[in-house]
Each structure stands twice: as C-alpha cells, then as structure tokens.
FIFITI-428040 format. One line per field, with one value per residue: residue number from 1; x, y negated, z negated of N, C-alpha, C in turn; residue in three letters. Coordinates in steps of 0.2 Angstrom, whole numbers, plus 5000, padded with zeros to 4 digits. Atoms other than C-alpha are relative to their C-alpha. Last residue first. Example, Ala and Ser with C-alpha at 12.3 -4.5 7.8 and 13.67 -1.06 7.14 Angstrom:
2
nr <- c(2  1)
nu <- c(4996  5004)
nv <- c(5006  5006)
nw <- c(5001  5000)
cau <- c(5068  5062)
cav <- c(5005  5022)
caw <- c(4964  4961)
cu <- c(4996  5004)
cv <- c(4995  4994)
cw <- c(4997  5000)
rest <- c(SER  ALA)
This chain:
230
nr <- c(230  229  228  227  226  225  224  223  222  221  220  219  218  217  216  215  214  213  212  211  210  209  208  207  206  205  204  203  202  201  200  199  198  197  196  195  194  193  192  191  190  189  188  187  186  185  184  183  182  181  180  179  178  177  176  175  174  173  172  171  170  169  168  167  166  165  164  163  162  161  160  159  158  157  156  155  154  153  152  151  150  149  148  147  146  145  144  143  142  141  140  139  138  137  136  135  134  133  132  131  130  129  128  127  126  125  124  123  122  121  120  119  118  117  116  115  114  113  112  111  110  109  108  107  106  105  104  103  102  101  100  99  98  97  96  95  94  93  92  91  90  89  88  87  86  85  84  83  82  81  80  79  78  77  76  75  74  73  72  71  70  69  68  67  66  65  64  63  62  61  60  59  58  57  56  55  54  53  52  51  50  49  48  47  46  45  44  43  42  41  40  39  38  37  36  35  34  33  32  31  30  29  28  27  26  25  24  23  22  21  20  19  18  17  16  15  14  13  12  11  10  9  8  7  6  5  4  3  2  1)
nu <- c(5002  4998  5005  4997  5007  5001  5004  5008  5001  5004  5004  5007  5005  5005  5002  5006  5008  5001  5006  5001  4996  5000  5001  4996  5004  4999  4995  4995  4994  4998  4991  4996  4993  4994  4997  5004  5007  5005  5006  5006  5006  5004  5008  5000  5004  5005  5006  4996  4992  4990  4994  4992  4993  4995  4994  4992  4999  4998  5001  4996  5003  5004  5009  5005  5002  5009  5006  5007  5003  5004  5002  5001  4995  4994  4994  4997  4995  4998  4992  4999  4999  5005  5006  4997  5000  5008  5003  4998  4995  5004  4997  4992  4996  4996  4995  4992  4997  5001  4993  4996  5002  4995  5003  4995  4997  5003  4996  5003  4997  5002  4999  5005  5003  5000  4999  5000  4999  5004  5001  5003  5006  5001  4995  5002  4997  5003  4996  5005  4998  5002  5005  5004  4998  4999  5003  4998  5002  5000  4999  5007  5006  5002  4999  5005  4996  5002  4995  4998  4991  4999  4993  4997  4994  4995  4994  4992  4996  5002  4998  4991  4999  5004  5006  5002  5002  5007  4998  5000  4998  5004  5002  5006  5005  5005  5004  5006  5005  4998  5004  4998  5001  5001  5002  4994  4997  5002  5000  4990  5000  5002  4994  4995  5001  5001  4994  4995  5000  5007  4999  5004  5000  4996  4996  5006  5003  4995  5004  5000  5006  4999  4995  4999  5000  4995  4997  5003  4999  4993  4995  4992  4997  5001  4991  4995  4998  4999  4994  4994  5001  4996)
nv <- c(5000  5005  5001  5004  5002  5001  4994  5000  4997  4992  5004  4996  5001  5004  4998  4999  5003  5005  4999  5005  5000  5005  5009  5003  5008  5005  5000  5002  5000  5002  5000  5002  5003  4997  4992  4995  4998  5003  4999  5004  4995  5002  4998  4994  4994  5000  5006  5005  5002  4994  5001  4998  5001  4996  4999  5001  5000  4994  4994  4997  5000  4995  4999  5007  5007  4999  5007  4997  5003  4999  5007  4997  5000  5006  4999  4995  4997  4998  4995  5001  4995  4994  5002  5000  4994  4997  5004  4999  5006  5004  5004  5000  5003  5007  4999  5000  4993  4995  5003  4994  4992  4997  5002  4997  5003  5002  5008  5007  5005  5005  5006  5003  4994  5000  4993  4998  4992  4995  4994  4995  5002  5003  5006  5007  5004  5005  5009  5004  5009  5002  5000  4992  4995  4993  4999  4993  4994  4992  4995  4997  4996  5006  5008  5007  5007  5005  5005  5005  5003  5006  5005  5000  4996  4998  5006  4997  4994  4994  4998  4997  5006  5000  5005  5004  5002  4998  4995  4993  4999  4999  4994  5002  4994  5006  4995  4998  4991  4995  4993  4992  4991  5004  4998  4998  5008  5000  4993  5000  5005  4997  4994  5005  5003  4995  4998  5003  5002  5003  5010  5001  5006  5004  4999  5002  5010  5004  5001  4993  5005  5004  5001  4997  5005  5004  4997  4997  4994  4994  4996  4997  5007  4994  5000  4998  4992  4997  5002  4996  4992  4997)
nw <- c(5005  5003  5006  5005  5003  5005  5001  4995  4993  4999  4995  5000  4992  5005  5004  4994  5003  4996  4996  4996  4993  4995  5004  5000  5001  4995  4998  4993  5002  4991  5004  4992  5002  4995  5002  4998  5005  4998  5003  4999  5004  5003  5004  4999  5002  4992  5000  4995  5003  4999  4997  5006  4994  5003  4996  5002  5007  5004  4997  4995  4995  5001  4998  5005  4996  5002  5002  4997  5005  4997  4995  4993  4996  4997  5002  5003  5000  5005  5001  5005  5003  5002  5001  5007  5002  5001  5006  5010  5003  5002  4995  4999  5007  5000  4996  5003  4997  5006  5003  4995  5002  5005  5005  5006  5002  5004  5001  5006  5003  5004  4994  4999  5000  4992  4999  4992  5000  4992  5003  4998  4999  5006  4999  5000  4998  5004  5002  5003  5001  4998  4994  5001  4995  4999  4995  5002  4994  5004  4993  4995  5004  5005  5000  5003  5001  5003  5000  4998  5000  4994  4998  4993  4998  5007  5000  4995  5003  4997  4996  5000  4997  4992  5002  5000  4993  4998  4995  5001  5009  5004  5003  5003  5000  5005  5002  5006  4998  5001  4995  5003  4993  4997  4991  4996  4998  4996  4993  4999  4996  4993  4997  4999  4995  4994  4997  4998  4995  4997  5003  4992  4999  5000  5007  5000  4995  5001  5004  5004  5002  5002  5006  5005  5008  5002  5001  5011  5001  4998  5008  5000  4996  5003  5004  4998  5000  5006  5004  4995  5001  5005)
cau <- c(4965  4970  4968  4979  4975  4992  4991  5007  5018  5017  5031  5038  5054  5062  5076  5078  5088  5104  5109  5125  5129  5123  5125  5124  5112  5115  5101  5087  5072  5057  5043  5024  5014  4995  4981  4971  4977  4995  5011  5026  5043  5060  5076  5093  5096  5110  5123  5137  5137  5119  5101  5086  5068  5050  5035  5019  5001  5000  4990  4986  4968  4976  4987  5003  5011  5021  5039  5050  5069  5086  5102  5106  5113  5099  5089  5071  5072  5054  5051  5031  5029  5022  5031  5050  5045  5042  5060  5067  5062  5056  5068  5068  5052  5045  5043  5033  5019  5016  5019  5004  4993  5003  4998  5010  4996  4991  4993  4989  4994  4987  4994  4987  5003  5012  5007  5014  5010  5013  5014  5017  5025  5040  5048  5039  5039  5031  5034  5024  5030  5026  5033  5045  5052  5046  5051  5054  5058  5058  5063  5055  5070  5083  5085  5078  5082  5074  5075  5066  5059  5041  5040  5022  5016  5001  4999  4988  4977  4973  4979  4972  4952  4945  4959  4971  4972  4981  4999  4999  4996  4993  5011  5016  5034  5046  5064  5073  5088  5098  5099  5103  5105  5108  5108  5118  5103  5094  5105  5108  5088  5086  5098  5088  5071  5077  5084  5068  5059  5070  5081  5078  5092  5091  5077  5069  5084  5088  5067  5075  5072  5089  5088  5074  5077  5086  5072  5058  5063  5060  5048  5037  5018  5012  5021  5005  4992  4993  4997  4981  4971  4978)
cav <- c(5020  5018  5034  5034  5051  5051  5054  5046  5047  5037  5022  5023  5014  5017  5028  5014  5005  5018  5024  5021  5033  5026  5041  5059  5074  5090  5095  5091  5102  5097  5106  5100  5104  5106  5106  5092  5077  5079  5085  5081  5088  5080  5086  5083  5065  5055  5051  5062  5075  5075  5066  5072  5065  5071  5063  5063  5062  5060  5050  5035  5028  5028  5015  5013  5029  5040  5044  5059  5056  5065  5060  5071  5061  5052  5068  5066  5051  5040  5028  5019  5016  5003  4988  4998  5001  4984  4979  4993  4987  5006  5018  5031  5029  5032  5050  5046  5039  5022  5011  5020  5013  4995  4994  5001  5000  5016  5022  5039  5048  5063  5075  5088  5100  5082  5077  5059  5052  5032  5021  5002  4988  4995  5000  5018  5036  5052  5065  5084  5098  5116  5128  5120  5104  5091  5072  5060  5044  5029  5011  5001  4991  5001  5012  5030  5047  5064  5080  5094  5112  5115  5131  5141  5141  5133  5126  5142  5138  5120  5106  5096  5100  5117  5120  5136  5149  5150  5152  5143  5126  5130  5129  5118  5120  5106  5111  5097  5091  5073  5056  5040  5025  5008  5018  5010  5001  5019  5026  5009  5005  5023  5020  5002  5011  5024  5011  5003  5016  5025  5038  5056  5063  5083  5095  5094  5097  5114  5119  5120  5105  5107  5126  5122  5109  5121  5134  5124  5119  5101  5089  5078  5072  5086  5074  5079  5081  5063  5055  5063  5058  5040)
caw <- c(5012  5030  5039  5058  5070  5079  5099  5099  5084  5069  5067  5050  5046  5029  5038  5052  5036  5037  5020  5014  4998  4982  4970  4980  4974  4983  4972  4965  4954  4956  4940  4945  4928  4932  4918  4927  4918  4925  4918  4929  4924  4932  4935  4942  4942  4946  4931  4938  4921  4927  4923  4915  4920  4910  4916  4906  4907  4926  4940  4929  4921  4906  4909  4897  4908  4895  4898  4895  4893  4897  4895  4880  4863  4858  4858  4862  4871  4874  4884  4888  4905  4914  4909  4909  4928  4931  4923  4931  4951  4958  4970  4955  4950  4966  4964  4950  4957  4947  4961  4969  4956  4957  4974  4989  5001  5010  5029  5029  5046  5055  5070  5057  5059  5059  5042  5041  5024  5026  5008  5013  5003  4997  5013  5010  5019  5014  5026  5030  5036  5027  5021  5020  5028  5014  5019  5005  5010  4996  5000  4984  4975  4977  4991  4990  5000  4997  5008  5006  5000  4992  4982  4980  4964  4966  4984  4991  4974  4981  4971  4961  4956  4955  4943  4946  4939  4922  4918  4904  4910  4929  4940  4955  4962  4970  4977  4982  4993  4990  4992  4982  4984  4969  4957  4941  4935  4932  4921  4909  4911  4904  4889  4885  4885  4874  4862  4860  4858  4847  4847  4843  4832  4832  4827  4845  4853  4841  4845  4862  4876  4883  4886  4895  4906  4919  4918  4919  4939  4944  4944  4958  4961  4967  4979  4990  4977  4970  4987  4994  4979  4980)
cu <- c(5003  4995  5001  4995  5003  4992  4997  4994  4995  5001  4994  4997  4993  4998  4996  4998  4996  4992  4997  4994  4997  5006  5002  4996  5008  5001  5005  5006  5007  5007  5005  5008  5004  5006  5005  5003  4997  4994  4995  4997  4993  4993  4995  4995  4997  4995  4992  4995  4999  5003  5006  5004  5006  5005  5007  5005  5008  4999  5003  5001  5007  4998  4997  4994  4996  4996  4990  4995  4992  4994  4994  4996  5000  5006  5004  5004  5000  5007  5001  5006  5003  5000  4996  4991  5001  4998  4989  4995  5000  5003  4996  5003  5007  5004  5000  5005  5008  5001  5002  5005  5003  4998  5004  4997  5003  5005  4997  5003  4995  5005  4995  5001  4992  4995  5001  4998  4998  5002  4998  5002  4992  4996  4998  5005  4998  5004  4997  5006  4996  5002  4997  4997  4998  5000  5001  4996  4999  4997  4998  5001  4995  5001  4998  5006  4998  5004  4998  5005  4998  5008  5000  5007  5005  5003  5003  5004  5007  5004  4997  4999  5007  5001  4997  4994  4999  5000  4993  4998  5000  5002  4993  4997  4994  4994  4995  4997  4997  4992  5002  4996  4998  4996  4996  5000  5007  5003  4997  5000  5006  5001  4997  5004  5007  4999  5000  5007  5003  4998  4993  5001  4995  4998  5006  5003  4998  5000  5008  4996  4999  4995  5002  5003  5000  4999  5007  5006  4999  5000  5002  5002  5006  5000  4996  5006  5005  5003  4999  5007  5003  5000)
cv <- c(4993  5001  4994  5000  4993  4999  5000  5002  4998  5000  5007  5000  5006  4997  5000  5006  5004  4999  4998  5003  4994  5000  4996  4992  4995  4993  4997  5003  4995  5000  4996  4999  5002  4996  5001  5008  5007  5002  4995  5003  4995  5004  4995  5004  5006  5006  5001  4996  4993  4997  5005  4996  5001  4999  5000  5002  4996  4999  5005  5006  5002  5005  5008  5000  4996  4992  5001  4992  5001  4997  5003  4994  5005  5000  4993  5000  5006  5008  5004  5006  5001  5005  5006  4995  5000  5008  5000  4996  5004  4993  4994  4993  4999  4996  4991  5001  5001  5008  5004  4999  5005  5007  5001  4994  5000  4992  4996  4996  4997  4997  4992  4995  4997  5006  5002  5010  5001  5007  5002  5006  5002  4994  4995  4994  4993  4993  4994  4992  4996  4993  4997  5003  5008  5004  5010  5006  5007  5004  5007  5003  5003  4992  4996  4996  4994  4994  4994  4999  4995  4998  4996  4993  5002  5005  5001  4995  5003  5006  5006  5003  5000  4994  5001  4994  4993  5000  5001  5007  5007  4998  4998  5004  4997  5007  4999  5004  5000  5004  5007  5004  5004  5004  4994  5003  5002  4993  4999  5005  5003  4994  5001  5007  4998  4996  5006  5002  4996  4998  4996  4991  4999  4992  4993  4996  4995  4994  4996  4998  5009  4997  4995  5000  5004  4993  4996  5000  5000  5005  5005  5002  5001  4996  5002  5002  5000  5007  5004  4999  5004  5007)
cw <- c(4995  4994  4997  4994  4993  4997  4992  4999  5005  5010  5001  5006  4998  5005  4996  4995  5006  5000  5005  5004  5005  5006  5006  4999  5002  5000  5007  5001  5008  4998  5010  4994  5008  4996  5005  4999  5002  4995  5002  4996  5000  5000  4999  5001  5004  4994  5004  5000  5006  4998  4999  5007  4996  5006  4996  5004  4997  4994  4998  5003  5007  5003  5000  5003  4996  5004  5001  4998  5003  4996  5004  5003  5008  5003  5004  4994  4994  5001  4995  4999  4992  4996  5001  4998  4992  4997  5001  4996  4994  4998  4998  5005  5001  4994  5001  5005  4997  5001  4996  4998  5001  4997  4996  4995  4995  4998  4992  4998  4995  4996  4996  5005  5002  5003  5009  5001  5007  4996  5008  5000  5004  5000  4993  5001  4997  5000  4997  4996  4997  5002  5006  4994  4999  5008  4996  5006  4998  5007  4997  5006  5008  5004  4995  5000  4998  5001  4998  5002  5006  5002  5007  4999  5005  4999  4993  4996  5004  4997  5003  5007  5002  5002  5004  5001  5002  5008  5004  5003  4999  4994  4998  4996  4996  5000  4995  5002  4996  5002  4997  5007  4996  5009  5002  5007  5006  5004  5004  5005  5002  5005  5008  5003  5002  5008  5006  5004  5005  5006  5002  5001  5006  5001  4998  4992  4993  4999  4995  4993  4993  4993  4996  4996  4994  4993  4999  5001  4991  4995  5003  4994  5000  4991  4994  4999  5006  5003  4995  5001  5004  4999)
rest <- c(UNK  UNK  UNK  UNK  UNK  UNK  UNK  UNK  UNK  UNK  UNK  UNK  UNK  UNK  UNK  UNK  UNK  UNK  UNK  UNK  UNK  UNK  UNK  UNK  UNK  UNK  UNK  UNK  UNK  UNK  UNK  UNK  UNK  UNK  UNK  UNK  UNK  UNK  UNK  UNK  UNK  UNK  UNK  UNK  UNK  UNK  UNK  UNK  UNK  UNK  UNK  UNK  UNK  UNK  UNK  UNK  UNK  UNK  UNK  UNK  UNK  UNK  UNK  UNK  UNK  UNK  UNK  UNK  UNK  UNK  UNK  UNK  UNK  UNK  UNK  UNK  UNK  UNK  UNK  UNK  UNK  UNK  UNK  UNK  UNK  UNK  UNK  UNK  UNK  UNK  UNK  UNK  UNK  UNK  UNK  UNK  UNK  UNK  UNK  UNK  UNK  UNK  UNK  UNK  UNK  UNK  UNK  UNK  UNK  UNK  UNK  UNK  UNK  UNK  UNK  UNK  UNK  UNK  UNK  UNK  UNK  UNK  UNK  UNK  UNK  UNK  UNK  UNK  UNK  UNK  UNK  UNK  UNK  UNK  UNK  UNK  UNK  UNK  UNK  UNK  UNK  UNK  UNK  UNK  UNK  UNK  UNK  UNK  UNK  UNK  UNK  UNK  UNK  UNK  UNK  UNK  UNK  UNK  UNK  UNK  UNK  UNK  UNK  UNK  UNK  UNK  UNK  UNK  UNK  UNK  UNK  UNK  UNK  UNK  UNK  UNK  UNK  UNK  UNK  UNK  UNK  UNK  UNK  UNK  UNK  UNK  UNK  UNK  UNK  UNK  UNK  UNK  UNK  UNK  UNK  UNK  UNK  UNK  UNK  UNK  UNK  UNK  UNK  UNK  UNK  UNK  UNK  UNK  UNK  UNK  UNK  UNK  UNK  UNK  UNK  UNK  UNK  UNK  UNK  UNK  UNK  UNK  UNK  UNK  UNK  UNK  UNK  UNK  UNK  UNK)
C-alpha cells in the first residue's frame, strides 16, 4: 500500500481552479446535508459509465513546509506529474504518468499492477478494500461501496463539488475534495493526507463515456521484469 500511496500521491488537482469556489462567500452559503450530499454525488457519478482524459498532479507540504521525512521524497514535492487517465465503471482504472517520469498503474478491479519501467520492476497488489480506498479509484469504484466508505459532505448545495471523509481511520488520506464541470465529468480533486501533504490533480481533455478498448485494463509485465507481490 505504501508504494500505491506515494505513487498516485494519491490524486488532486491544481488549488487555483478550486479556490475561487472554496471563498469565505462558499462557505457562508447553503451547505447541504449529508444525506442530500450523498444523493447529488451518486447522481454525478452514476451517469459515468468511461471516462478519460490528461492530468497534471502536484505535491505540496501544509503550509509551504519542507517536506516530511515520511511520504514523498522531497525531489517528488512540488514537482508536476503529467499523464493519461482512463476508468470503466465498476473497477477498470489506467492511469499512466509520462513525465517526468514513467510509471503505469493499471487495475481490472481485482488486481493493482505499478509498472515502473526505469526500474524494469512491477508491483502486483490485490485490489483489497484498503486499495479500494485510493482515491484515484473513486471514480471507476461501484457507488454504493463508495457511499459505504466515505462520509459526504457539500459545501454549497448549489456548486458540484464535495469533500469526503474516509469512515476508517486507519486510511491513506484525511480528506478528498472532487469538483465536477459544466459537462458533469470532473475537473479537480484535492488530497490531504496524514503526513502534512496536499496532492492538488487537475484534468483535462476530459471525455464522458467514450469507448474504451478492454486490452487497456490488461497488464502483462515486460520480459526481464522484476515482479513484487505485496
């Protein structure tokens, strides 16, 4: 889990486009319940059936500090990760960063591969309910388990954005923060972790349930490959 956590950082998207939504205005405005929170984000994630799109995924300190001696390595905060994302509902999820650094994350929604190539190593994990919990799989997760692990809350009942709160304790963020666009799909999401990091991911390029071919949720490691099984 510790080389899942710090690889997808775990995922969120750029301050700067949530901000202005998140103002002391926002805050001031209608928040809805949790009940009714839960039910708007079922309504936004029911309707993706696909998705794909490009991302940009940064790693800061709380407050500008240095980084922890846990987490991430200090080359990895603040430095910008660029990709490509594609998920299938339930449990397909690809997300392959190309720079700096390569590196692929690939599930069928029963097994967890990270393929670094650099290392010519692969970790084969199983897609538990701990790994289930990764945010970046949130998006290609079943709903009605994801509405089990995470406790909903909206802000402003009239902005499509919502910040959840994992029910185990013992998970690998604090809090996750996801907005959606005029075109439903989302845009943003804002990690907070136990260790003082905030992982901002901003998408773009984003397209709602295009056709994605199934060898994309394959995995075969290279030749030569070093395999880990955690």
């Amino acid at each position: 889990m510790n080389m899942l956590r710090k690889t997808m950082g775990v995922v969120a998207i750029s301050a700067a486009v949530l901000a202005p939504a998140m103002s002391t205005t926002v805050f001031a405005a209608a928040a809805a319940s949790e009940q009714q929170a839960t039910s708007n984000l079922v309504k936004q994630l029911s309707g993706i059936r696909s998705l794909s799109a490009s991302f940009e995924q940064t790693t800061k300190a709380t407050g500008g500090k240095a980084a922890p001696k846990k987490g991430l390595t200090a080359q990895h905060m603040n430095q910008t990760f660029k990709g490509t994302m594609k998920v299938e509902r339930p449990g397909k999820f690809f997300w392959e960063t190309t720079s700096p650094a390569k590196q692929t994350i690939v599930t069928t929604g029963k097994t967890v591969w990270i393929y670094d190539p650099d290392l010519q190593q692969a970790v084969r994990q199983s897609l538990d309910d701990q790994v289930a919990n990764t945010p970046a799989l949130l998006l290609s997760g079943n709903t009605s388990q994801i509405m089990k692990s995470y406790r909903v809350t909206q802000p402003n009942s009239a902005k499509t954005y919502y910040t959840l709160f994992p029910k185990d304790s013992e998970g690998a963020f604090q809090s996750l923060t996801i907005s959606f666009g005029t075109n439903k799909a989302p845009n943003l999401m804002i990690l907070e972790d136990s260790l003082g990091q905030t992982t901002y991911v901003r998408f773009a390029n984003v397209k709602v349930n295009p056709a994605i071919p199934a060898a994309t949720f394959n995995f075969a490691p290279p030749k030569g490959t070093d395999i880990i099984d955690q």
